[in-house]
C-alpha positions in Angstrom: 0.0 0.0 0.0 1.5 3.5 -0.9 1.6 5.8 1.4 -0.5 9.3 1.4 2.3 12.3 -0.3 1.9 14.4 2.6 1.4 13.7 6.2 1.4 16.5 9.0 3.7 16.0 11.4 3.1 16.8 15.0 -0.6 17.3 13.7 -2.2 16.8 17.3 0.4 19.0 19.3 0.1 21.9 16.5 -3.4 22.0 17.1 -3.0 21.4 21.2 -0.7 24.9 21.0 -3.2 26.5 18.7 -6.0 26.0 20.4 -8.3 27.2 17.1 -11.4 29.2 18.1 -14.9 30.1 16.5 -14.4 33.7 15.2 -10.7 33.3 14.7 -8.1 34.2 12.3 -5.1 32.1 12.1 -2.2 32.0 9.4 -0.8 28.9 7.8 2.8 30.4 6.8 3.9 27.3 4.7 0.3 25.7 3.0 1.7 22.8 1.4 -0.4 19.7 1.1 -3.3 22.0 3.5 -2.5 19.6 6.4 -2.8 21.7 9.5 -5.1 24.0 7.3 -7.4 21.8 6.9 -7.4 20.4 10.3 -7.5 23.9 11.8 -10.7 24.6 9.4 -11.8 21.4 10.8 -11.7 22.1 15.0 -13.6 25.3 14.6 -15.8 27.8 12.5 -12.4 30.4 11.8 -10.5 31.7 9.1 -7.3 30.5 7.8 -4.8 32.9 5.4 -2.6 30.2 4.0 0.6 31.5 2.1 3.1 29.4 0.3 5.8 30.6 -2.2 5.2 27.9 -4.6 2.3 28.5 -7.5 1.9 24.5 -7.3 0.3 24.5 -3.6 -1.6 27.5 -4.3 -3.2 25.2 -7.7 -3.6 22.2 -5.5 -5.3 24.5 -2.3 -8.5 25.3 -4.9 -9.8 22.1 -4.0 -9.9 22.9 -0.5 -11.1 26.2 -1.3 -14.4 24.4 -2.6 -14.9 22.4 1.0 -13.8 25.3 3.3 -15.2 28.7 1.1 -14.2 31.7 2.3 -13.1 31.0 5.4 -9.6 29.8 3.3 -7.7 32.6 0.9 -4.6 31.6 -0.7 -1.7 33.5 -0.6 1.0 33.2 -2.9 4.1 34.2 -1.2 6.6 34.2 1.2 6.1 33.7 5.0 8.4 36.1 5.8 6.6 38.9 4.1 3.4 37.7 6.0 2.9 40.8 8.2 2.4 42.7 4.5 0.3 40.2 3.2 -2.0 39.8 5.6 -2.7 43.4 6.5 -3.1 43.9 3.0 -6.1 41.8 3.3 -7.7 44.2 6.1 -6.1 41.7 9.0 -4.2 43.9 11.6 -3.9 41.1 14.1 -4.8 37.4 13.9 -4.6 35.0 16.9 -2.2 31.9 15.3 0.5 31.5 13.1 2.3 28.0 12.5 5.2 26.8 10.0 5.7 23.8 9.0 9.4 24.0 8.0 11.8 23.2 5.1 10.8 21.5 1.8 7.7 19.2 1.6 7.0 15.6 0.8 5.4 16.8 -2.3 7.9 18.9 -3.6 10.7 15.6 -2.8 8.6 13.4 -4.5 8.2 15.6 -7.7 11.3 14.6 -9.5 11.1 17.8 -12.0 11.6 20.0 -9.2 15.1 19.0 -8.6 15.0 18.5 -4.4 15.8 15.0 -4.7 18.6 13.4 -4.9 17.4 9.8 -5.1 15.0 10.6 -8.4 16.6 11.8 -12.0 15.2 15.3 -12.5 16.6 18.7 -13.5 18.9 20.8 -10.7 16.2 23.1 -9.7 15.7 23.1 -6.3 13.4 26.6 -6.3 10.1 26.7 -4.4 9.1 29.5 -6.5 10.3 28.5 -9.5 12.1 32.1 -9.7 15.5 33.3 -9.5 18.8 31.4 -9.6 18.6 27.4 -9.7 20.5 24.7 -7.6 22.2 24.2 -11.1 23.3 27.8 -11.7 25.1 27.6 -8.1 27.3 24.4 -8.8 28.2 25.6 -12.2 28.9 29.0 -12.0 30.1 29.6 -7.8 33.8 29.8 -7.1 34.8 26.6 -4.7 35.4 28.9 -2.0 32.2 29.8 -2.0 30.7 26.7 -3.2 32.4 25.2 0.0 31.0 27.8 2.3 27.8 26.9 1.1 28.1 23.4 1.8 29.7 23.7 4.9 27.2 26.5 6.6 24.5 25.3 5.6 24.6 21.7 5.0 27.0 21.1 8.2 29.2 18.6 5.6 32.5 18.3 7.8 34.1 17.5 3.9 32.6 20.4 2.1 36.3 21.5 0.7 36.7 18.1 -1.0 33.3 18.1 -2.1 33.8 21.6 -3.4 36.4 20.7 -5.4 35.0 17.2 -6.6 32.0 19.8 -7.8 34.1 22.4 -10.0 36.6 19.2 -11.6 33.8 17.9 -12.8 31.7 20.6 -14.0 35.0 21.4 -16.2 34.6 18.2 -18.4 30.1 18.8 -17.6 28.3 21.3 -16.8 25.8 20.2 -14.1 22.1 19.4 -14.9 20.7 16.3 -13.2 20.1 15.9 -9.4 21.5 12.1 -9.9 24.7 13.4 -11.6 25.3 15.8 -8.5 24.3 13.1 -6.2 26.8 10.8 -7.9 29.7 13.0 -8.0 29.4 13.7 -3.8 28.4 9.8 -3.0 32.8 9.6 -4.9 33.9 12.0 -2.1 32.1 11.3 0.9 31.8 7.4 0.3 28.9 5.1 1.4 28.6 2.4 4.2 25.9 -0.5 4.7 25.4 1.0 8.2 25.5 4.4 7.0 22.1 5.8 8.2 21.7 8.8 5.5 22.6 9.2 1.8 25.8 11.0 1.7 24.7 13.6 -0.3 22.1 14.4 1.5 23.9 17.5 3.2 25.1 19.0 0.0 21.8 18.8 -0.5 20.3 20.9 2.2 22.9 23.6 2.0 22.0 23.6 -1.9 17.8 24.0 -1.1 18.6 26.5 1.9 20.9 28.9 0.0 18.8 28.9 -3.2 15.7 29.4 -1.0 17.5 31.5 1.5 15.6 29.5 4.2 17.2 30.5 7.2 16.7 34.3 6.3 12.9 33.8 5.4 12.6 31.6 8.8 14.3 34.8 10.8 11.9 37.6 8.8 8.9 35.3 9.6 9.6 34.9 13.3 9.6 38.6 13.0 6.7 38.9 11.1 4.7 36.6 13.3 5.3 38.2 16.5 4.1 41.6 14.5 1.0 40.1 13.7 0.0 38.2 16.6 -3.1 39.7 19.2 -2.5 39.0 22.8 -2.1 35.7 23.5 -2.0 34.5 20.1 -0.1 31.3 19.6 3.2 30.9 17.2 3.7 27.2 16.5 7.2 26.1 14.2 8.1 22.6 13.6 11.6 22.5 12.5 13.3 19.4 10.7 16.9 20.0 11.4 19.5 21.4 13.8 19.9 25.1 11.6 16.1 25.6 12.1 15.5 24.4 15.5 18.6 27.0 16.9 17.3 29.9 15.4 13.6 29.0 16.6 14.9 28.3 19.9 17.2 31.2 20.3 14.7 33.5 18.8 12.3 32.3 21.7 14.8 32.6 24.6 15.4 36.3 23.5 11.8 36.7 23.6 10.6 35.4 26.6 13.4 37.3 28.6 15.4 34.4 29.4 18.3 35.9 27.6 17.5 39.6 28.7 19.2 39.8 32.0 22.8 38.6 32.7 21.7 38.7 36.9 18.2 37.3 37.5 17.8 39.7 40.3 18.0 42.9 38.4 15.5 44.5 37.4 13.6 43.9 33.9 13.7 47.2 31.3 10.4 48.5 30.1 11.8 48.3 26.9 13.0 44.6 27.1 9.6 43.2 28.1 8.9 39.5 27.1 6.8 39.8 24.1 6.1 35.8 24.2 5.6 33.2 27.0 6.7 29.8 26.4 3.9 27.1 26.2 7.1 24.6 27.0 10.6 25.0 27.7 11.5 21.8 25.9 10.4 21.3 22.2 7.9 18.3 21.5 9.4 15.4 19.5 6.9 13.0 17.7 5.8 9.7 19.7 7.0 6.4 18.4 4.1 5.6 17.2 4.0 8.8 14.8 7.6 7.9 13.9 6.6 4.7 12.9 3.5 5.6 10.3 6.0 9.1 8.8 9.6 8.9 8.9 9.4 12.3 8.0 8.3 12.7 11.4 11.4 11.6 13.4 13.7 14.6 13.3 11.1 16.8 13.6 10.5 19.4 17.0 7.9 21.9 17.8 8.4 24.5 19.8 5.5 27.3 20.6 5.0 30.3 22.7 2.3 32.8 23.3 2.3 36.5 22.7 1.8 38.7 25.2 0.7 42.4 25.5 4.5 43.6 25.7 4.8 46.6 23.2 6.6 45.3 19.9 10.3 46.3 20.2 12.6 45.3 16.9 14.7 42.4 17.1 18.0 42.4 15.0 17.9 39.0 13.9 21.6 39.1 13.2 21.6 38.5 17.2 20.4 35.3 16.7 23.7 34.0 16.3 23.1 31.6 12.9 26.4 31.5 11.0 25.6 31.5 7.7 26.2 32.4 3.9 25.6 36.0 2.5 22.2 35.5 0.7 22.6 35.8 -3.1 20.9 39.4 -3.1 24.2 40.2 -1.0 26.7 39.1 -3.1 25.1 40.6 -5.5 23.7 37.6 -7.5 
């Protein structure tokens, strides 16, 4: 029996932290397949604004459009310009927001759209389908950079060598197939029967994220979120990997002041008021029995807070502390 193409993960415990009333307006940051919009349509008689940079969920969300009416728009964009695209719609404040990060079981099992590296399709690797592809980063970046990538954003400890393995043999090739790619980094990094993951699987990643700049949309729409949210509005993000979950986590400890005083005992700053309170200090994990029915499902955390009525004060998301790669707008690209 084949499994369903899309399975929301942490499905119950997104919907725990949201809490979904009648009369509600909640955003859906990364559609998708419609999981958790659905389900949050589905638990009470409220509004969803679901937004997703790729035209392909926003064609497959008509159908749902049909069962749910107007209580669903479609949004074609990117979560980290929600704040814009929802008050464009007349919303100034909506009570939930969750993301469901990184790329999606549809888009990995679409071999056209170049995200896997275990189906023959072309190097794409865009969620939009715009701007500079997977392919146009291995053939035309320097090594240097090429390695960077790799390294920040794929955490490959051999990103030099695969770097180099990259630009030798785009010199007799140029790169145009995920399999080729895939092929060339299984040479370098080697493959073991007890080996748990493919071993291009981080080269990968970094590719997606930088293409996508990921990690930049996922600081803006933190941001953005914690703009939009009313008082005691609920911010849900389920994060796949390491790179996601720190930023989450450290944008949370900043705040929900438990990185805003070096001494406990002094006093807090008007200015540095907690603008969230954590639902949890530890981030939810998937049961076994979850694990068991969606793989997908294993590496996955949630962690959610609650906004409070703390005026909004900027954050400079640089203080996250996320090393990363310039994006390709600031390089120039």
């Amino acid at each position: 029996m084949s499994r369903p193409a899309h399975i929301p993960v942490l499905l119950e415990e997104v919907l725990a932290a949201l809490q979904p009333k009648d009369g509600g307006v909640y955003v859906d940051g990364t559609f998708g397949a419609g999981g958790y919009t659905s389900a949050i349509l589905g638990q009470a008689d409220c509004a969803v604004l679901a937004i997703d940079r790729d035209p392909n969920a926003i064609l497959r969300g008509r159908a749902l459009q049909s069962q749910f009416g107007d209580r669903l728009t479609l949004i074609e964009g990117c979560f980290g310009d929600m704040a814009s695209l929802v008050r464009a719609l007349g919303h100034e404040n909506v009570d939930g927001v969750v993301l469901d990060l990184g790329v999606s079981s549809m888009q990995l099992d679409e071999a056209e759209r170049g995200f896997s590296f275990q189906k023959d399709g072309p190097l794409d690797m865009r969620m939009s389908g715009q701007g500079l592809s997977a392919a146009d980063v291995v053939n035309t970046f320097d090594e240097l950079d090429l390695a960077r990538i790799i390294a920040v954003y794929g955490e490959e400890k051999r990103s030099r060598a695969v770097a180099k393995a990259i630009v030798a043999a785009r010199n007799e090739v140029a790169f145009e197939r995920t399999l080729t790619l895939a092929a060339t980094v299984e040479r370098v990094i080697g493959r073991r029967p007890q080996d748990r993951i493919h071993p291009a699987t981080r080269t990968f990643q970094a590719l997606r994220m930088f293409v996508n700049d990921e990690l930049g949309q996922l600081a803006q729409g933190l941001t953005a979120a914690e703009a939009l949210l009313r008082p005691e509005g609920i911010l849900a993000a389920v994060t796949f990997h390491s790179l996601e979950d720190r930023l989450v986590k450290r944008f949370f400890t900043a705040r929900t002041g438990r990185a805003a005083r070096a001494n406990r005992f002094a006093p807090e700053r008007d200015e540095t008021a907690p603008s969230f309170r954590e639902l949890a200090h530890k981030a939810r994990k998937a049961s076994e029995e979850e694990s068991e029915i969606n793989p997908r499902s294993r590496s996955a955390k949630l962690r959610a807070a609650a906004r409070t009525r703390a005026p909004l004060v900027p954050l400079d998301t640089s203080a996250l502390g996320i090393a990363r790669m310039p994006t390709m707008a600031e390089m120039g690209v």
